[in-house]
C-alpha positions in Angstrom: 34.5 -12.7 -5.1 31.3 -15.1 -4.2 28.5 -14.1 -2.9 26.8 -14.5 0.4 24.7 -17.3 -2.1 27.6 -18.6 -3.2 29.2 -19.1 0.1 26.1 -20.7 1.9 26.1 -23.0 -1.0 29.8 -24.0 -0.3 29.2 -25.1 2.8 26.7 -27.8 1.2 24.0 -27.1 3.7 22.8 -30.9 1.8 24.9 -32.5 4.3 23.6 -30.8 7.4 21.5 -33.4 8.7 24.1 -35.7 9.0 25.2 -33.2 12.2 21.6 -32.7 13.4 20.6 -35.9 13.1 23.1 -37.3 16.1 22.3 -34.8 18.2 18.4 -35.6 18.2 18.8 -39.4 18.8 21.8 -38.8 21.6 19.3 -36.4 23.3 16.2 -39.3 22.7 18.4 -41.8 24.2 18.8 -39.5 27.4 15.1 -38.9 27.6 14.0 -42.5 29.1 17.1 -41.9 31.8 14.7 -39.0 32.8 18.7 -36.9 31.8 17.7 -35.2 28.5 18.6 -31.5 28.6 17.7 -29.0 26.2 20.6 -26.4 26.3 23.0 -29.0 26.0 21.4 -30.2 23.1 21.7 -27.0 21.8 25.2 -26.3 22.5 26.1 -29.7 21.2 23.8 -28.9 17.6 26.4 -25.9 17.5 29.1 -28.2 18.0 28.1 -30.8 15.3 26.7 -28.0 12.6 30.3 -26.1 13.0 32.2 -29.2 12.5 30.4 -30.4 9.5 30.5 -26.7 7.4 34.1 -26.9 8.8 34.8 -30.0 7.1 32.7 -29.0 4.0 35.0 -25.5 3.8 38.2 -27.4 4.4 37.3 -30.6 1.5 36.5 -27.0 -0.6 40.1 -25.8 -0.1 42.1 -29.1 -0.1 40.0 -30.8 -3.4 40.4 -27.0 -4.9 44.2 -26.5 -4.7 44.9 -30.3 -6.2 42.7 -29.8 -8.7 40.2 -32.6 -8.1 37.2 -30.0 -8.0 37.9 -28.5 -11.6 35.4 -30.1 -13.4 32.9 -31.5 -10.8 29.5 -32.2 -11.1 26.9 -31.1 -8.0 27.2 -28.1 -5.8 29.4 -25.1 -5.5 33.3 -25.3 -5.3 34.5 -22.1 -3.9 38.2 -22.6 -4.8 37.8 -25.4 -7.7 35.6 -22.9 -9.4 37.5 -19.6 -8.6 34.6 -17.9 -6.9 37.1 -17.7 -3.8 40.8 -17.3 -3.2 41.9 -20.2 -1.6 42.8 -18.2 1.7 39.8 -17.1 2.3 38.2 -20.4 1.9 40.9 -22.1 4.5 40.6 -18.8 6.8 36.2 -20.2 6.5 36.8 -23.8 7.7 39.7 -22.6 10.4 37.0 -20.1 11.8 34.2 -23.1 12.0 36.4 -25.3 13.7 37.5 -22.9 16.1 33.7 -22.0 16.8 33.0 -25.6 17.2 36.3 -25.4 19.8 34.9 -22.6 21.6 31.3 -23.8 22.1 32.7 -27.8 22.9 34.5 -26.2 25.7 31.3 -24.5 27.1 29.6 -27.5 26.7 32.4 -29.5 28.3 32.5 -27.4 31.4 28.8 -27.3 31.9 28.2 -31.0 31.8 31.2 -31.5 33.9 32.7 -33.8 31.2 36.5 -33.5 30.8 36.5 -36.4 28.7 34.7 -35.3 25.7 38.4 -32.2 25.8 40.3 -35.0 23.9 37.2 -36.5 21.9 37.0 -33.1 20.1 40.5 -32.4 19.6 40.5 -35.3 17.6 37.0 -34.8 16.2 38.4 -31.4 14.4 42.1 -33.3 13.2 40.2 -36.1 11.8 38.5 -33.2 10.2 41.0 -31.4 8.5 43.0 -34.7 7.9 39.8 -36.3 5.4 41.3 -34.4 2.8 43.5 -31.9 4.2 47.7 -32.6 4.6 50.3 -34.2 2.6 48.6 -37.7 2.9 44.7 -36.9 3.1 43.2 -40.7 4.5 39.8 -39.3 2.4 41.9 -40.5 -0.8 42.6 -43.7 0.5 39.0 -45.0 1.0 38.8 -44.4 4.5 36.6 -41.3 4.2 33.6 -43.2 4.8 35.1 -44.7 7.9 35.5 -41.0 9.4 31.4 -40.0 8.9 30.5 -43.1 10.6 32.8 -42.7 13.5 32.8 -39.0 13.9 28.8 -38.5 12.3 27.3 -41.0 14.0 29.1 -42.8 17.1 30.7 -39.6 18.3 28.6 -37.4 18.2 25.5 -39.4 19.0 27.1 -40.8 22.1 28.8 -37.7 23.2 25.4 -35.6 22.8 24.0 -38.7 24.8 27.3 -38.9 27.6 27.0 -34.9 28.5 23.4 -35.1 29.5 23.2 -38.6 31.2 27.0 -39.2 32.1 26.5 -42.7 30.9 25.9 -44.6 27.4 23.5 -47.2 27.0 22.7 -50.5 24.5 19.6 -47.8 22.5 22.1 -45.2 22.1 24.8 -47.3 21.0 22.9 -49.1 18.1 20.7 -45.3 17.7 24.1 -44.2 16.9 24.9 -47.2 14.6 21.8 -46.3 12.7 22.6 -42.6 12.5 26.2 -43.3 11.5 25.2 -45.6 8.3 23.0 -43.0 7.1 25.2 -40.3 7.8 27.7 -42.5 5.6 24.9 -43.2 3.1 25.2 -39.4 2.4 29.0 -39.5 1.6 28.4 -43.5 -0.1 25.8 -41.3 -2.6 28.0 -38.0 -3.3 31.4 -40.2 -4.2 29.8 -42.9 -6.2 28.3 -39.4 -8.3 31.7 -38.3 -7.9 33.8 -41.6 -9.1 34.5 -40.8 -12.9 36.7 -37.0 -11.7 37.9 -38.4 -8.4 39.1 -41.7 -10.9 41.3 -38.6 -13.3 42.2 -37.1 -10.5 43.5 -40.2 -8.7 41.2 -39.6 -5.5 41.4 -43.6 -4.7 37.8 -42.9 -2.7 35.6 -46.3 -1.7 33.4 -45.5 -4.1 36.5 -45.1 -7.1 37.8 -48.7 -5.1 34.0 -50.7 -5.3 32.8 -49.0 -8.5 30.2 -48.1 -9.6 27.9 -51.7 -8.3 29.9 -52.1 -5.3 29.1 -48.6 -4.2 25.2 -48.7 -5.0 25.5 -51.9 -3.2 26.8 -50.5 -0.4 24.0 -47.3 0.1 21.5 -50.1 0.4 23.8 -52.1 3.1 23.8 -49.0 5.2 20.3 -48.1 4.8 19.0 -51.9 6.0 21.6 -51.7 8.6 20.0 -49.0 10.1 16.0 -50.1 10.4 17.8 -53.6 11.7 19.2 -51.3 14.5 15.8 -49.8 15.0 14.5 -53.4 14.9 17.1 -54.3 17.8 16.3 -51.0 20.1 12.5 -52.4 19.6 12.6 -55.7 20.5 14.8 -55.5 23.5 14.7 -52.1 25.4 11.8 -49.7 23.6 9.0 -51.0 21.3 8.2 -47.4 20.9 11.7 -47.2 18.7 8.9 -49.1 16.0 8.0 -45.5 14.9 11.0 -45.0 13.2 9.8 -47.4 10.6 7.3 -44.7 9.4 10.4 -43.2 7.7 11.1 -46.1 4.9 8.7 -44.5 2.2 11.9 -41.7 2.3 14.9 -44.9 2.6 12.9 -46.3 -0.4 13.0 -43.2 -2.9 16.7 -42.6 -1.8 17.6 -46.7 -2.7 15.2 -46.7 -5.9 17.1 -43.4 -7.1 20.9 -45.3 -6.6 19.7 -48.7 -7.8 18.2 -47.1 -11.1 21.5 -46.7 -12.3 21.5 -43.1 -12.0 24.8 -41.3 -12.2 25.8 -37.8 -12.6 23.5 -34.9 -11.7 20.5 -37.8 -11.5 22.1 -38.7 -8.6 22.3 -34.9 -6.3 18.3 -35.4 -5.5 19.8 -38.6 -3.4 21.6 -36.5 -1.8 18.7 -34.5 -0.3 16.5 -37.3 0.3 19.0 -39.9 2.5 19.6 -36.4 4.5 15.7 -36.0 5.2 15.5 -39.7 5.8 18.1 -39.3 8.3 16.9 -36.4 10.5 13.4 -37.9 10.0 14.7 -41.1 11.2 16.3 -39.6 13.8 13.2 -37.7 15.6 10.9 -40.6 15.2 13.7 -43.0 16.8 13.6 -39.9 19.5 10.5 -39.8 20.1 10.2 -43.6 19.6 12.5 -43.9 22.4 11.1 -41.2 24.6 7.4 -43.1 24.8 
């Protein structure tokens, strides 16, 4: 049976700032409406943070009973390790979504946005569906595609809808930014991952580029997102500029993947694109806010 340690580690609390991260940028974006909110930014955090264990518990159970976990590097696999029965893991991510449900509802009916119902329906299929059913789109190369919509438009502009009822130019491109970094995360832990997801025949992007196309790729997202900060500056918020205080953290994370790391060199990238990203995220806030 796993342990309370073992468990926390399955939900791969690594990847948790690519669900706090939106919500801090949505809510920066609100603030110059003179709309932010603080309790629905808190009932949207609980939104985001239940989706993305959800997703983390369901990849655990899906990867685990086809095998694809056995012999990975990087953090705990509940079922791929046999620390869990595969139930129990499934029974995990069905609870988070559900949570997620139950909160997004709350959140839905006190902003008054009906809307957002149908956004989060699909928000927890596309959820399960990454790697999840008889034709996962996660093996396809379209797993990327998925964080960047749900990670970083979605929930950056739905944090940013409830509290102001509207979207704007700075939230749109805030949740560009947020999105490539939240992809940047996923871009680092499959192009670790591409020699078992190649012999297991998980066709990811990073399995598709290989190994150059992917490194090249981290560093595409990364630059895509100061330009965005770049574009929020020089035509709605110069204050955005304080984002740019995060690149010493965007430069360890691109020096570690263009080293030529692989393996268990590559996990510290993991940690240090996910501290770029919420750092980037409350200096874009804040940016934003002044």
């Amino acid at each position: 049976m796993a342990t309370l340690v073992e468990w926390v580690e399955g939900a791969r609390p690594r990847t948790l700032p690519a669900a706090v991260a939106p919500v801090i940028v949505g809510t920066g974006a609100a603030w110059p409406l003179h709309s932010a909110k603080l309790g629905f930014a808190l009932l949207a955090l609980v939104v985001a943070l239940a989706l993305q264990v959800g997703v983390n518990y369901a990849n655990d159970y899906s990867d685990g009973i086809r095998g694809t976990d056995v012999r990975r590097v990087g953090p705990v696999r509940l079922v791929g390790q046999e620390l869990a029965a595969p139930s129990t893991v499934k029974f995990a991510a069905i609870a988070s979504f559900g949570s997620a449900g139950v909160v997004g509802l709350a959140l839905v009916g006190l902003s008054n946005t009906p809307i957002l119902i149908l956004v989060g329906a699909l928000s927890i299929v596309a959820a399960w569906r990454y790697t999840g059913g008889p034709n996962p789109y996660g093996y396809r190369g379209l797993g990327e595609v998925f964080v960047f919509v749900f990670f970083g438009l979605v929930a950056t502009l739905g944090t940013l809808y409830t509290q102001a009822h509207r979207l704007t130019w700075p939230g749109v491109l805030g949740a560009v930014g947020i999105g490539c970094l939240a992809t940047a995360i996923l871009v680092a832990n499959n192009l670790r991952d591409i020699p078992t997801d190649t012999v297991h025949g998980k066709r990811t992007l990073a399995v598709r580029l290989g190994e150059r196309g992917t490194r090249g790729l981290y560093v595409t997202l990364v630059v895509i997102a100061v330009l965005a900060v770049g574009a929020i500056a020089a035509w709605w918020y110069i204050g955005a500029l304080l984002a740019l205080v995060t690149l010493p953290l965007a430069w360890r994370g691109v020096r570690l993947v263009t080293s030529g790391a692989t393996g268990p060199r590559l996990i510290p990238v993991l940690l240090v694109t996910g501290l770029f990203e919420v750092a980037y995220a409350v200096a874009l806030a804040i940016g934003m806010g002044l």
